[in-house]
C-alpha positions as CSV (number, residue, x, y, z in Angstrom):
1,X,10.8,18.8,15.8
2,X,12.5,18.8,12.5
3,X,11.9,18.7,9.2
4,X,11.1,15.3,7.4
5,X,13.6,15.2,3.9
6,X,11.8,14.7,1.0
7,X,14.4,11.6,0.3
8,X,13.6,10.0,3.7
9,X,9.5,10.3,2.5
10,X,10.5,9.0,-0.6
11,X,12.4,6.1,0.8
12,X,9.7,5.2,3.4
13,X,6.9,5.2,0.1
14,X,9.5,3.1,-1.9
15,X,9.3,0.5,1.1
16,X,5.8,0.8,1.7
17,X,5.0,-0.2,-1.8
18,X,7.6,-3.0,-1.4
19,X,5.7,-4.4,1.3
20,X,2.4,-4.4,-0.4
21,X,3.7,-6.0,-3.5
22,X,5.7,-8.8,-1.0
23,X,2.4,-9.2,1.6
24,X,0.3,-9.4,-2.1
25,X,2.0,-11.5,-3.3
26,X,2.3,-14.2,-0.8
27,X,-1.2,-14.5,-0.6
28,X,-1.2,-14.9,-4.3
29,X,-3.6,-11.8,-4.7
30,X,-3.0,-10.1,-8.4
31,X,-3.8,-6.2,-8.1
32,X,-6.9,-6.6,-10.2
33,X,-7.9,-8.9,-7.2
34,X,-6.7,-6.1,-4.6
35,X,-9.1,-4.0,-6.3
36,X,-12.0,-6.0,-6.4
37,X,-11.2,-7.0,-2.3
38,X,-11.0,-2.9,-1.8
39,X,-14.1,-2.6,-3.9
40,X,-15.9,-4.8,-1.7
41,X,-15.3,-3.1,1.6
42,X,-16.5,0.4,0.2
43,X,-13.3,1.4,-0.8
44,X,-13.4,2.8,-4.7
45,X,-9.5,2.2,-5.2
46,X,-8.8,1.5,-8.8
47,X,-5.9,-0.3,-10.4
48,X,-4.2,2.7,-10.9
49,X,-4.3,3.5,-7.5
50,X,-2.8,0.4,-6.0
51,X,-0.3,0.3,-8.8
52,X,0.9,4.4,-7.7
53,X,1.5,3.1,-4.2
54,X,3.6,0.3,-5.0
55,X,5.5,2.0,-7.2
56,X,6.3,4.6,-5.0
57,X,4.1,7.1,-7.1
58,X,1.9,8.2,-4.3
59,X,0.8,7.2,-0.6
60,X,-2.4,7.3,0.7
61,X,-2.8,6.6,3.9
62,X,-6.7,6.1,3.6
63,X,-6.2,3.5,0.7
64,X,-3.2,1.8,2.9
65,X,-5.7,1.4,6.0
66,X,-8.2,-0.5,4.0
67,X,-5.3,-2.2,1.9
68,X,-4.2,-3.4,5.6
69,X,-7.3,-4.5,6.1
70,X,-7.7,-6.5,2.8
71,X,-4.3,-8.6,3.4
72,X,-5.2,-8.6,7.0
73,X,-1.8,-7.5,8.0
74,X,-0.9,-5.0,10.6
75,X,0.7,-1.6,10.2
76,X,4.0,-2.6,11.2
77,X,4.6,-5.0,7.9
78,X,3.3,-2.2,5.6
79,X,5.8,0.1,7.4
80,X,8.8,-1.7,8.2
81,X,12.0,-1.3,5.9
């Protein structure tokens, strides 16, 4: 197995934090609202947080799981470019 490029990682955070902003926003959720929905199923995400991964600062993949589960998506429209 080879090595995964730094650009291709970057690329694939860029999209995921695309996705969140598009599924977000469709459900006319602000990220302060994110937040509060994360806040209320344990999850102690903070603004900053949610605004690193959709700006392609930073991917968490235990903070994506429960932002999937706050939009009530599946993984496939978080992940797909």
């Amino acid at each position: 197995m080879g090595k995964i490029r730094y650009d291709t990682i970057s690329r694939i955070r860029g999209k995921v934090g695309q996705n969140i902003v598009r599924l977000r926003e469709a459900q006319n959720i602000s990220q302060t609202e994110l937040v509060a929905k994360l806040n209320l199923i344990g999850c102690s995400a903070d603004r900053f947080a949610v605004s690193s991964i959709e700006n392609n600062h930073s991917c968490d993949l235990n903070l994506l799981a429960d932002i999937k589960t706050v939009l009530s998506c599946e993984w496939k429209e978080l992940l797909e470019e």
